[in-house]
mmCIF file of the N, C-alpha and C atoms, coordinates in Angstrom:
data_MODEL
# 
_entry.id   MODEL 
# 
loop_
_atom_site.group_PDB 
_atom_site.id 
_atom_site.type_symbol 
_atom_site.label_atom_id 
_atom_site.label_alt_id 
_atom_site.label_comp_id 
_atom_site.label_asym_id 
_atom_site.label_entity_id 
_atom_site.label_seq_id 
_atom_site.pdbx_PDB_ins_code 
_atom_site.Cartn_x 
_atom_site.Cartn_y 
_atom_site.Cartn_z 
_atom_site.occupancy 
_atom_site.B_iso_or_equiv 
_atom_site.pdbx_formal_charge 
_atom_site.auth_seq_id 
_atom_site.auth_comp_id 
_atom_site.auth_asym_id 
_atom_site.auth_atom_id 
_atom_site.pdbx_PDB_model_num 
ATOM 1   N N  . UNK A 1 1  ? 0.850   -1.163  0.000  1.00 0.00 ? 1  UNK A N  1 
ATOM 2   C CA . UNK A 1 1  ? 0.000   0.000   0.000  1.00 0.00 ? 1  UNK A CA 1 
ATOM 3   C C  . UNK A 1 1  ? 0.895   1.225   0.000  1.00 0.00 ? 1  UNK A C  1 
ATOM 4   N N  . UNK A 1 2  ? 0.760   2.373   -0.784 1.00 0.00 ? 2  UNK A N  1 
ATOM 5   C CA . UNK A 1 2  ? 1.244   3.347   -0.782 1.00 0.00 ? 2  UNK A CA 1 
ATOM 6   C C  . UNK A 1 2  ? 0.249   4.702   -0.281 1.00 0.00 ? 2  UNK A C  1 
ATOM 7   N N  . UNK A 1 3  ? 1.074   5.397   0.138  1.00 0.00 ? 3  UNK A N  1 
ATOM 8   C CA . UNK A 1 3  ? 0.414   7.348   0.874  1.00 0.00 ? 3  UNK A CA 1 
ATOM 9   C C  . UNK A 1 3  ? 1.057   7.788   -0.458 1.00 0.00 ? 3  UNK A C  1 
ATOM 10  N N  . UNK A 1 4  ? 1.123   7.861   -1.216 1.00 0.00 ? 4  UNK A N  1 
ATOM 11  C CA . UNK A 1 4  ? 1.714   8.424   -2.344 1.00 0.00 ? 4  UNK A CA 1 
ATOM 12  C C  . UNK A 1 4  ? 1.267   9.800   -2.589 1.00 0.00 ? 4  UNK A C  1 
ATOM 13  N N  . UNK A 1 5  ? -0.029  9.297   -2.996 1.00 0.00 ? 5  UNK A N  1 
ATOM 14  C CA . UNK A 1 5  ? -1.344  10.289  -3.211 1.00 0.00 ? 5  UNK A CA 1 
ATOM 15  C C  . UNK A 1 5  ? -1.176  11.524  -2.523 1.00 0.00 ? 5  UNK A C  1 
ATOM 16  N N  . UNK A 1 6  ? -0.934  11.626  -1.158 1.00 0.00 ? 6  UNK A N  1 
ATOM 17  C CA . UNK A 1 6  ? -1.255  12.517  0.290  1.00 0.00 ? 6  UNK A CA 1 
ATOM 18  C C  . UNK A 1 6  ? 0.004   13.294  0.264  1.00 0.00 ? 6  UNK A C  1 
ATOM 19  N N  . UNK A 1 7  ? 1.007   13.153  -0.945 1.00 0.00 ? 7  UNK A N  1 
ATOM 20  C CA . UNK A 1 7  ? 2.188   13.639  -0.950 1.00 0.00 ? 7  UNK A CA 1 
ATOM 21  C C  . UNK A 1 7  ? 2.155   15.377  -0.699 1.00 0.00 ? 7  UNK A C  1 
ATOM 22  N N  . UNK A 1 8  ? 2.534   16.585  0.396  1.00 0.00 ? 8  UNK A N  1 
ATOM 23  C CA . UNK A 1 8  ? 2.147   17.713  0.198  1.00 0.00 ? 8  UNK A CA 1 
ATOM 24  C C  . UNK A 1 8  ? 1.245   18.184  0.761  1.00 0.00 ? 8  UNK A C  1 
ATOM 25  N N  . UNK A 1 9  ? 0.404   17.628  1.429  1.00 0.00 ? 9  UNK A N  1 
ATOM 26  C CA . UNK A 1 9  ? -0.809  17.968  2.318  1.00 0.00 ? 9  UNK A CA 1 
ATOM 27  C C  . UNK A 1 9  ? -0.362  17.905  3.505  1.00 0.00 ? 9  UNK A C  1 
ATOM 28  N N  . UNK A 1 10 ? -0.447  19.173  4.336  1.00 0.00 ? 10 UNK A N  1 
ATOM 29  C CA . UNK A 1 10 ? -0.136  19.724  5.793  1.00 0.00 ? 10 UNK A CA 1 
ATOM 30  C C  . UNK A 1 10 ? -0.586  18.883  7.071  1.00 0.00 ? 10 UNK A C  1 
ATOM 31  N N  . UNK A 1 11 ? -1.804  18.294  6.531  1.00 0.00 ? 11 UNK A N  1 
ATOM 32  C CA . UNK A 1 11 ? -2.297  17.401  7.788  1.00 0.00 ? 11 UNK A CA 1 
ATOM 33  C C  . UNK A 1 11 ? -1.195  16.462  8.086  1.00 0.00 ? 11 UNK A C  1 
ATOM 34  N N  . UNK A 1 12 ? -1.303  15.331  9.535  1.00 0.00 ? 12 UNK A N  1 
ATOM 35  C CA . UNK A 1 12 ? -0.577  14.865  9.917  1.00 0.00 ? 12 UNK A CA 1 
ATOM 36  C C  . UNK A 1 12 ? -1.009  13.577  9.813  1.00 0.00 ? 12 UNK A C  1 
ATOM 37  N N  . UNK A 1 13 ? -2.236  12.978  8.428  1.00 0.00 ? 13 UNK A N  1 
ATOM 38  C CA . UNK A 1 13 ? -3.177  11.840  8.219  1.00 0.00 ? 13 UNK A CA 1 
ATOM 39  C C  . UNK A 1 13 ? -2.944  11.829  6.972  1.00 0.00 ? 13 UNK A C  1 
ATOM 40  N N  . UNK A 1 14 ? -3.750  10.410  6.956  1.00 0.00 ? 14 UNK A N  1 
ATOM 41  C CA . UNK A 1 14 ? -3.797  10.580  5.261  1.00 0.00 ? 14 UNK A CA 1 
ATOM 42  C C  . UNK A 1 14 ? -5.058  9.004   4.768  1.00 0.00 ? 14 UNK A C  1 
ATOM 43  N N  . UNK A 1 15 ? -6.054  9.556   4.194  1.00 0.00 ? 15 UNK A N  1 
ATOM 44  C CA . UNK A 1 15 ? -6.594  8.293   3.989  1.00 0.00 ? 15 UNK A CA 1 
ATOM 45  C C  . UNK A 1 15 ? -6.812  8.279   2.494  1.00 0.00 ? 15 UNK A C  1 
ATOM 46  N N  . UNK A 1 16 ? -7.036  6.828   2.144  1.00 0.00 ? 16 UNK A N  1 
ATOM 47  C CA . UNK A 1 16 ? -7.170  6.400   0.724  1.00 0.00 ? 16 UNK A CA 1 
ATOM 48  C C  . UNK A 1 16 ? -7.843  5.346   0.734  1.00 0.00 ? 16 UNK A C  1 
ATOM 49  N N  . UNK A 1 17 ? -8.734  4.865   -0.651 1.00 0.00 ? 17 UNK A N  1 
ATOM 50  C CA . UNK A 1 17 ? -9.661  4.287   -0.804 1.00 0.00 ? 17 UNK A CA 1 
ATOM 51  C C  . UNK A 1 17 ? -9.315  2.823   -0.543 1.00 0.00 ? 17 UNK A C  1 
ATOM 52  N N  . UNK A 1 18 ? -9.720  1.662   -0.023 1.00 0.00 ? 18 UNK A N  1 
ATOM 53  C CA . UNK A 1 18 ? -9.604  0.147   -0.062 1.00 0.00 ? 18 UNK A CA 1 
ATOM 54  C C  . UNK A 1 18 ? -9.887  -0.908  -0.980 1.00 0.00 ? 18 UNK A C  1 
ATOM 55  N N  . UNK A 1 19 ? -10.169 0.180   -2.152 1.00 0.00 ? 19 UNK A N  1 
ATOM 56  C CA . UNK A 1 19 ? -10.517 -0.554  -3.444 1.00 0.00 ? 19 UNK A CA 1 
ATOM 57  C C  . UNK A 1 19 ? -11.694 -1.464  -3.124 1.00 0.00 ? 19 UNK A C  1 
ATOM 58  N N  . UNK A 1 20 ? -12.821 -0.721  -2.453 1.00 0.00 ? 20 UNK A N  1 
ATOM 59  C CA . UNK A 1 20 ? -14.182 -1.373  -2.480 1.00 0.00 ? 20 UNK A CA 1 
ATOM 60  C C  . UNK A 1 20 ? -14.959 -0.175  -1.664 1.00 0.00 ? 20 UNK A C  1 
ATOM 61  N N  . UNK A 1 21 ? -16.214 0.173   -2.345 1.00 0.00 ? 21 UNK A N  1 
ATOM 62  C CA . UNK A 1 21 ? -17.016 1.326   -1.786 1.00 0.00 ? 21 UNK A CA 1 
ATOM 63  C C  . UNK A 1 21 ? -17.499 0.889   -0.583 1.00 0.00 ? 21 UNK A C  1 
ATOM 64  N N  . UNK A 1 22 ? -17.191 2.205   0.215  1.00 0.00 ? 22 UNK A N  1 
ATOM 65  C CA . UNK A 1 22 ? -17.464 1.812   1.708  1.00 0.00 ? 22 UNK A CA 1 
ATOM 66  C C  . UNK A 1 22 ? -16.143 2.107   2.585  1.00 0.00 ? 22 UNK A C  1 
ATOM 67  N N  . UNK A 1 23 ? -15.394 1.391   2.285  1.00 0.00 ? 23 UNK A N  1 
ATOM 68  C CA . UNK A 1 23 ? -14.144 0.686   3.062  1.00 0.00 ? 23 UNK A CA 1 
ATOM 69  C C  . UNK A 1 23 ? -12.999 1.868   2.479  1.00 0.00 ? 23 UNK A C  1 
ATOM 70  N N  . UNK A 1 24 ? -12.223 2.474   3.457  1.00 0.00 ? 24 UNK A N  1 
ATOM 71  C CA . UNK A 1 24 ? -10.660 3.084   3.738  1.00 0.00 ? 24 UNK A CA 1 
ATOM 72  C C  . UNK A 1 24 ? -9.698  2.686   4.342  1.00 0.00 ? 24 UNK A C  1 
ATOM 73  N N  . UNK A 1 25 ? -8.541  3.009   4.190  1.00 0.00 ? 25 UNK A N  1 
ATOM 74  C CA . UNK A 1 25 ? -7.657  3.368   4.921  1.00 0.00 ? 25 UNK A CA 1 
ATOM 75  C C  . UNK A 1 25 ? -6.785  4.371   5.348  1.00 0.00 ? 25 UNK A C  1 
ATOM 76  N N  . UNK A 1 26 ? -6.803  4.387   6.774  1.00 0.00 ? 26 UNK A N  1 
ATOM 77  C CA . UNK A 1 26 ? -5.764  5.965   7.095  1.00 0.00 ? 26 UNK A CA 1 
ATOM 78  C C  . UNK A 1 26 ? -4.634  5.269   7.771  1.00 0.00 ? 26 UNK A C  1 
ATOM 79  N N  . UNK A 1 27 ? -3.504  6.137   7.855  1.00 0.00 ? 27 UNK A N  1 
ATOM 80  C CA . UNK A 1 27 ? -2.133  6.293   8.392  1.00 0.00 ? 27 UNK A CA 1 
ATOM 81  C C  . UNK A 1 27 ? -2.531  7.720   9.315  1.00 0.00 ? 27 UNK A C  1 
ATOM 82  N N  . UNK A 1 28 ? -1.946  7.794   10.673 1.00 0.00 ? 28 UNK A N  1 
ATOM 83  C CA . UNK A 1 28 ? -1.673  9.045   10.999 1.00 0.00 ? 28 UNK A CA 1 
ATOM 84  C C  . UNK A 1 28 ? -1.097  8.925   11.546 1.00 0.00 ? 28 UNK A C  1 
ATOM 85  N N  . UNK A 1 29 ? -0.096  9.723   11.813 1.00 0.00 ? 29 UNK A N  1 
ATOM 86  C CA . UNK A 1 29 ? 1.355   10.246  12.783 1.00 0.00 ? 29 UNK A CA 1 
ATOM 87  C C  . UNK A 1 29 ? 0.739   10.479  14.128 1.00 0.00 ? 29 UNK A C  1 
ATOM 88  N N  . UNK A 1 30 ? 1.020   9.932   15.412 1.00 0.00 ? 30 UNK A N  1 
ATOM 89  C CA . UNK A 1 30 ? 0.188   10.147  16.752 1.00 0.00 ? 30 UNK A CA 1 
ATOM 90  C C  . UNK A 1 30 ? 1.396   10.792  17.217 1.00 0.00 ? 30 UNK A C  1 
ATOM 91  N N  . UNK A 1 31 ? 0.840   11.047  18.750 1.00 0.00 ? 31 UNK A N  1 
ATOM 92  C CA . UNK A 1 31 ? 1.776   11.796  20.049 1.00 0.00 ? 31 UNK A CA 1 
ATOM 93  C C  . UNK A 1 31 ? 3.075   10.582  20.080 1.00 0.00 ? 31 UNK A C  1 
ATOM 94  N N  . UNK A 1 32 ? 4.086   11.228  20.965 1.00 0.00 ? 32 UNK A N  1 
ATOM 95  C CA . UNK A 1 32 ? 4.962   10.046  21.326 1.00 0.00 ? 32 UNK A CA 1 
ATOM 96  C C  . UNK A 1 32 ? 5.536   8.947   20.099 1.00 0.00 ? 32 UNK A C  1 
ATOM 97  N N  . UNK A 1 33 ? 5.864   9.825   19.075 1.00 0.00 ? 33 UNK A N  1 
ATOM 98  C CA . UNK A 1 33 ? 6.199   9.223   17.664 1.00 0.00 ? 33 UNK A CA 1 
ATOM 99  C C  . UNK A 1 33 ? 5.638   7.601   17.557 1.00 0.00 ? 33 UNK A C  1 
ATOM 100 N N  . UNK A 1 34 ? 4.181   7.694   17.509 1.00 0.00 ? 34 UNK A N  1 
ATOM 101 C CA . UNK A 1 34 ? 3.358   6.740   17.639 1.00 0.00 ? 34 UNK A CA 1 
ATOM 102 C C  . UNK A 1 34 ? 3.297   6.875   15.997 1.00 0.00 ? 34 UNK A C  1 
ATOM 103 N N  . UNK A 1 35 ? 2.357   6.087   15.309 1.00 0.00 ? 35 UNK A N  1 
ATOM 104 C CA . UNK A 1 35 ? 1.953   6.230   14.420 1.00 0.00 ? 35 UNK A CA 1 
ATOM 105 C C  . UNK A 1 35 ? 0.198   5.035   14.228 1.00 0.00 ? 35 UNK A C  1 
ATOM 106 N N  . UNK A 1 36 ? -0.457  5.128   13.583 1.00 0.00 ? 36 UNK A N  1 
ATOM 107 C CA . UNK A 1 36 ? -1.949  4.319   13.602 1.00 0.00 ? 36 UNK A CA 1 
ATOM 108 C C  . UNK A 1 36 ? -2.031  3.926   12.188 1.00 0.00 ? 36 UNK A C  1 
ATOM 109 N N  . UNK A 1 37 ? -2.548  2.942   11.810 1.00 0.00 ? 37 UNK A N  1 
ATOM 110 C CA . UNK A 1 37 ? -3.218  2.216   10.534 1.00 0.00 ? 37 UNK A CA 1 
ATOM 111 C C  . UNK A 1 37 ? -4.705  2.159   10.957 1.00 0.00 ? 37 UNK A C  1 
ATOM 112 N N  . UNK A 1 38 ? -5.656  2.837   10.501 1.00 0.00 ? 38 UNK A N  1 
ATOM 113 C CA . UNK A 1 38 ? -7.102  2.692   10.678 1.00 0.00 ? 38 UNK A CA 1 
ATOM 114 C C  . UNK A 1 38 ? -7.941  2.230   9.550  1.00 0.00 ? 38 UNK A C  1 
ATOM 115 N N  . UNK A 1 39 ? -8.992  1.015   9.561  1.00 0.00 ? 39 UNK A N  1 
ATOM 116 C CA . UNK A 1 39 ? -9.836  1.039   8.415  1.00 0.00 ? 39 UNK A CA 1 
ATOM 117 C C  . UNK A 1 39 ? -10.956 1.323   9.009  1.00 0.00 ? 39 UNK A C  1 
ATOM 118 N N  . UNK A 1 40 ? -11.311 2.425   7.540  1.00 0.00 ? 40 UNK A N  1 
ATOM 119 C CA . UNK A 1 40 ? -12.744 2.968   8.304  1.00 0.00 ? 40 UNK A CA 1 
ATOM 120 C C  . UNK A 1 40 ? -13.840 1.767   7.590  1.00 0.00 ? 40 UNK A C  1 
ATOM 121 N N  . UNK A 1 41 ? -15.053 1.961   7.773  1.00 0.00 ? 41 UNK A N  1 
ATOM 122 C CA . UNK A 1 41 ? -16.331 1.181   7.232  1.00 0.00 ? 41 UNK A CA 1 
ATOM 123 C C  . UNK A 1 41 ? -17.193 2.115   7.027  1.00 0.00 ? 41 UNK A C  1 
ATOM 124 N N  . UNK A 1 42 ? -17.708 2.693   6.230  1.00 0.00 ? 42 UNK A N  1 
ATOM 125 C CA . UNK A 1 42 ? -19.008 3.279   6.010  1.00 0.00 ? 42 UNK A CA 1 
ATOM 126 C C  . UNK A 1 42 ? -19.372 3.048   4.687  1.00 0.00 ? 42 UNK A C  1 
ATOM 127 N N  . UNK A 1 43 ? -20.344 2.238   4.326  1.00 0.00 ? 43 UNK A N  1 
ATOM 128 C CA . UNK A 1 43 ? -21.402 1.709   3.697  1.00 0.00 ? 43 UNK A CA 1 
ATOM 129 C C  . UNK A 1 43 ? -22.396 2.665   3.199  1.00 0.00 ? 43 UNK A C  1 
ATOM 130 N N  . UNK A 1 44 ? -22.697 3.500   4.502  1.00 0.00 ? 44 UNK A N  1 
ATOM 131 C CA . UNK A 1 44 ? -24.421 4.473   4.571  1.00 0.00 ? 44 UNK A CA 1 
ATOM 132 C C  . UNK A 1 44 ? -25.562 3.503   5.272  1.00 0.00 ? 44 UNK A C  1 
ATOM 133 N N  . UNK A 1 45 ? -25.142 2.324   5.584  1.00 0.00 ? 45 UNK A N  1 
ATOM 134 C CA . UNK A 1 45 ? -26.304 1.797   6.128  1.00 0.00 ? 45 UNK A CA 1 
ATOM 135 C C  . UNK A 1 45 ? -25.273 0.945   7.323  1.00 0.00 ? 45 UNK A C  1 
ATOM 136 N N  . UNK A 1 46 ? -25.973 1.332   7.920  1.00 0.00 ? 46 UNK A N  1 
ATOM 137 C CA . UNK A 1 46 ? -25.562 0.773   9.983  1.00 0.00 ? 46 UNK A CA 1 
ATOM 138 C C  . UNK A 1 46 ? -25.371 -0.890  10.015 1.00 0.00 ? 46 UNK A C  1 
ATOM 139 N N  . UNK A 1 47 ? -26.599 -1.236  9.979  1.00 0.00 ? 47 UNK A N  1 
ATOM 140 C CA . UNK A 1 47 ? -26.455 -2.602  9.696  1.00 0.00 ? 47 UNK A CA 1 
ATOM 141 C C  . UNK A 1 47 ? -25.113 -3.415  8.804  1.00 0.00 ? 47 UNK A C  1 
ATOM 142 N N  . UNK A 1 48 ? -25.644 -2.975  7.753  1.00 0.00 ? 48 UNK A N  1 
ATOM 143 C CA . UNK A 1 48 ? -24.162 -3.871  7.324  1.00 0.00 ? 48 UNK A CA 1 
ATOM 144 C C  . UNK A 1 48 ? -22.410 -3.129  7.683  1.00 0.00 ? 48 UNK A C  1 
ATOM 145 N N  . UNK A 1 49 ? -22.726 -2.166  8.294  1.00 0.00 ? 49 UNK A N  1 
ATOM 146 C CA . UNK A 1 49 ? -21.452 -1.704  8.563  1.00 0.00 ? 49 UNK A CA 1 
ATOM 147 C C  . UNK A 1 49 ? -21.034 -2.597  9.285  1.00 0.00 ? 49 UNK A C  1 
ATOM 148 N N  . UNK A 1 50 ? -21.935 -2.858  10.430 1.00 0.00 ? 50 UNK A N  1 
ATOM 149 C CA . UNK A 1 50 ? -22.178 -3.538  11.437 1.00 0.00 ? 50 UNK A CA 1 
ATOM 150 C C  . UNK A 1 50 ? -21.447 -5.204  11.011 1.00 0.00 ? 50 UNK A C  1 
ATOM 151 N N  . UNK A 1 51 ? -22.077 -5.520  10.299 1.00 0.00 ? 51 UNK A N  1 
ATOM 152 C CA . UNK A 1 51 ? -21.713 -7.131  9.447  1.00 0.00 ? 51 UNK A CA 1 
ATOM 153 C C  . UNK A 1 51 ? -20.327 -6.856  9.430  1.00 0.00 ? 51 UNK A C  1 
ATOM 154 N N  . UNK A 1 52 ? -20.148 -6.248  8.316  1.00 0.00 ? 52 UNK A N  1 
ATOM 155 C CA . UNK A 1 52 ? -18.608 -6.015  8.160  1.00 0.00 ? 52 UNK A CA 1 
ATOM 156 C C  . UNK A 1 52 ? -17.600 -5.717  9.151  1.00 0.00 ? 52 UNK A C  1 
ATOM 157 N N  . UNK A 1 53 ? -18.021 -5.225  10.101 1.00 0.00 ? 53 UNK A N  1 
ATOM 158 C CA . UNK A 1 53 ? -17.025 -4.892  11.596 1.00 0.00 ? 53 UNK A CA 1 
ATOM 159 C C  . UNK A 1 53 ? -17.085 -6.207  12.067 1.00 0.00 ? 53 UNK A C  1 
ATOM 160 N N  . UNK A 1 54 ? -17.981 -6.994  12.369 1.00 0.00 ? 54 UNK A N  1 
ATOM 161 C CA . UNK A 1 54 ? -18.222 -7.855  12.979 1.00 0.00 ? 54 UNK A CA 1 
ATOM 162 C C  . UNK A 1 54 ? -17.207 -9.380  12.325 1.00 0.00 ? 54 UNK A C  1 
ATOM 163 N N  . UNK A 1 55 ? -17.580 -9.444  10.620 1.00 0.00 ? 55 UNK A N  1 
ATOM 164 C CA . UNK A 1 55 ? -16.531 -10.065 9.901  1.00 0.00 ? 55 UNK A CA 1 
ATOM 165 C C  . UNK A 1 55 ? -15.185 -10.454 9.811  1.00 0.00 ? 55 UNK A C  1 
ATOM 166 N N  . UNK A 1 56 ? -14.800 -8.853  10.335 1.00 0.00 ? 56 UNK A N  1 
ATOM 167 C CA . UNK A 1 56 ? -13.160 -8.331  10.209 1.00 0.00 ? 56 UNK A CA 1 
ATOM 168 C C  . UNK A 1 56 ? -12.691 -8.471  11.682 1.00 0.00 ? 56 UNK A C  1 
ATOM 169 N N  . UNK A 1 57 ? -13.845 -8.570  12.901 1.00 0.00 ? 57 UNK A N  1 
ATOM 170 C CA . UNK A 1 57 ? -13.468 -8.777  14.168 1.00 0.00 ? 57 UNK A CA 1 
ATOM 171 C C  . UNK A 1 57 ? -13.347 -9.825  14.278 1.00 0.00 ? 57 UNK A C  1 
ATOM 172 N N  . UNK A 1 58 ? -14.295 -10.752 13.870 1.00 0.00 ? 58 UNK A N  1 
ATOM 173 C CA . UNK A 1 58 ? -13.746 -12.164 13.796 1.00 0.00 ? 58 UNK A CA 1 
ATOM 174 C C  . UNK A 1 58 ? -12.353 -13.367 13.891 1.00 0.00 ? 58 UNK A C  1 
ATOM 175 N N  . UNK A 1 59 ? -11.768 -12.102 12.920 1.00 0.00 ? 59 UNK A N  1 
ATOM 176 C CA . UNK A 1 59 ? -10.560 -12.616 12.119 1.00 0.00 ? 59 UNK A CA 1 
ATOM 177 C C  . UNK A 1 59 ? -9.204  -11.907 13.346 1.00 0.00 ? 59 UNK A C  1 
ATOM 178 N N  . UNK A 1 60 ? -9.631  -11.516 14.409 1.00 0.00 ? 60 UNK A N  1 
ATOM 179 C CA . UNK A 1 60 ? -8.516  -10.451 14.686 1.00 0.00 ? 60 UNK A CA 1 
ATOM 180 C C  . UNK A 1 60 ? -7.270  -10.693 15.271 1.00 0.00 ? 60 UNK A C  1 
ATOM 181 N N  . UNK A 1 61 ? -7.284  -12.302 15.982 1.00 0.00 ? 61 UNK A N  1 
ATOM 182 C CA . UNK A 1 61 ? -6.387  -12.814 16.561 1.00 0.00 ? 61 UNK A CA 1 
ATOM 183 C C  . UNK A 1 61 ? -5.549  -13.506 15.394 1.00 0.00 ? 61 UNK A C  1 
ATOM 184 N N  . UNK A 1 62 ? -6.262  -14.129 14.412 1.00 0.00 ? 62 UNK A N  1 
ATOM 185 C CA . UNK A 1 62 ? -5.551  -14.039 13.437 1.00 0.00 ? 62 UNK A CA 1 
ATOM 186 C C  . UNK A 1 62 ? -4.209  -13.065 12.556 1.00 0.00 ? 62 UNK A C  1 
ATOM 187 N N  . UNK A 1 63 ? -5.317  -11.948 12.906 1.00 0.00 ? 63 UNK A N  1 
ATOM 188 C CA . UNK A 1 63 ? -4.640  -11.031 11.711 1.00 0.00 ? 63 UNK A CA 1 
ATOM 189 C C  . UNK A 1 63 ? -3.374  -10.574 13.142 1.00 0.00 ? 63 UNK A C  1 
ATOM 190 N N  . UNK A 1 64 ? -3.454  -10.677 14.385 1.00 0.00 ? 64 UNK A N  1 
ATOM 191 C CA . UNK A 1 64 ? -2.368  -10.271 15.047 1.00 0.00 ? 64 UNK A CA 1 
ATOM 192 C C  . UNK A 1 64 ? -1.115  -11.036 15.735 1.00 0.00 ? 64 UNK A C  1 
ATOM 193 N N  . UNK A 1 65 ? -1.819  -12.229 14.917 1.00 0.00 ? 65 UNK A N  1 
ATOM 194 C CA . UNK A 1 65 ? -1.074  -13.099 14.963 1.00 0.00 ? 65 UNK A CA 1 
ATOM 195 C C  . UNK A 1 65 ? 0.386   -12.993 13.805 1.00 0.00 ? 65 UNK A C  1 
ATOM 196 N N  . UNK A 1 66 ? -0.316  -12.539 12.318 1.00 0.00 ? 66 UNK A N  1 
ATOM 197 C CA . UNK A 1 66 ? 0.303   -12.327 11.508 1.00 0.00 ? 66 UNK A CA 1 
ATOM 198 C C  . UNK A 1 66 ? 0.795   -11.344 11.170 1.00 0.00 ? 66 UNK A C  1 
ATOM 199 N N  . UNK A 1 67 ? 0.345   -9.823  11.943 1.00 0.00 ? 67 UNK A N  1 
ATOM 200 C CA . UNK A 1 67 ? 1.421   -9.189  12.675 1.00 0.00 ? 67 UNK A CA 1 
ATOM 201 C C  . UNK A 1 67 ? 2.401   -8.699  13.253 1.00 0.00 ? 67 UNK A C  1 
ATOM 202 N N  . UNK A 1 68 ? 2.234   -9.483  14.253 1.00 0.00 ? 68 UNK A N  1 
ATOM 203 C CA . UNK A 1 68 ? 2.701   -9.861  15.880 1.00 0.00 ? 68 UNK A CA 1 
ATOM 204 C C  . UNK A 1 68 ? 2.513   -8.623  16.006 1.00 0.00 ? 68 UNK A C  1 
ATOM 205 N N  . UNK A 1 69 ? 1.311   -7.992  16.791 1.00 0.00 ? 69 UNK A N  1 
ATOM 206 C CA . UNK A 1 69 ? 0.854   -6.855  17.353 1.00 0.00 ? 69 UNK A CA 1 
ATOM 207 C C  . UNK A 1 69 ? -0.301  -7.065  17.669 1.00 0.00 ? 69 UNK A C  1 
ATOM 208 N N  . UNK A 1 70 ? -0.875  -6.267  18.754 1.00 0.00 ? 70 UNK A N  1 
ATOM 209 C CA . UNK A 1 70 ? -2.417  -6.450  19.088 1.00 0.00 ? 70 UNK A CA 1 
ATOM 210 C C  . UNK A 1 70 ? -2.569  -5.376  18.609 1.00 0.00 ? 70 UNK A C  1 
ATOM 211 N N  . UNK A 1 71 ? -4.088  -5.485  18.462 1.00 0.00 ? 71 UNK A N  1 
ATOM 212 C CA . UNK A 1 71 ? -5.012  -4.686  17.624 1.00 0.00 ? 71 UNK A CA 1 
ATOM 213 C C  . UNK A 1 71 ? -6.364  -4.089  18.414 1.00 0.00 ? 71 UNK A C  1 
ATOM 214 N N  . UNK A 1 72 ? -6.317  -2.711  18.409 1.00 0.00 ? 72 UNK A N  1 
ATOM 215 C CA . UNK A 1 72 ? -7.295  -2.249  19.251 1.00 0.00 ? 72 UNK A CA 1 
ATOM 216 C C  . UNK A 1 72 ? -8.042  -1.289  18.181 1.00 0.00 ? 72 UNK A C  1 
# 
């Protein structure tokens, strides 16, 4: 995945599409030279946002497994 795009923009974020409507991703620079990977979900309808959070929560020990990081 590349921030390519966000190249030049003052903010300290940056999100880009997940190649499926609905679904993002952001990078942002935090306090304490932290940094975050966030996927957002918005659909427009609650419910299946809902599905889809629920889908991707499923999977989470997995995915931090493959990681090696927990995931909050």
């Amino acid at each position: 995945m590349s921030f390519g795009r966000c190249k030049g923009l003052s903010q300290s974020w940056c999100s880009i599409g997940a190649g499926r409507t609905g679904f993002a991703y952001s990078g942002a620079f935090r306090t304490k030279a932290r940094f975050s990977v966030e996927v957002y979900i918005d659909t427009g309808e609650k419910e299946k946002n809902k599905q889809f959070f629920d889908r991707l929560y499923a999977q989470k020990e997995g995915i931090e497994k493959e990681i090696n990081m927990a995931l909050s």
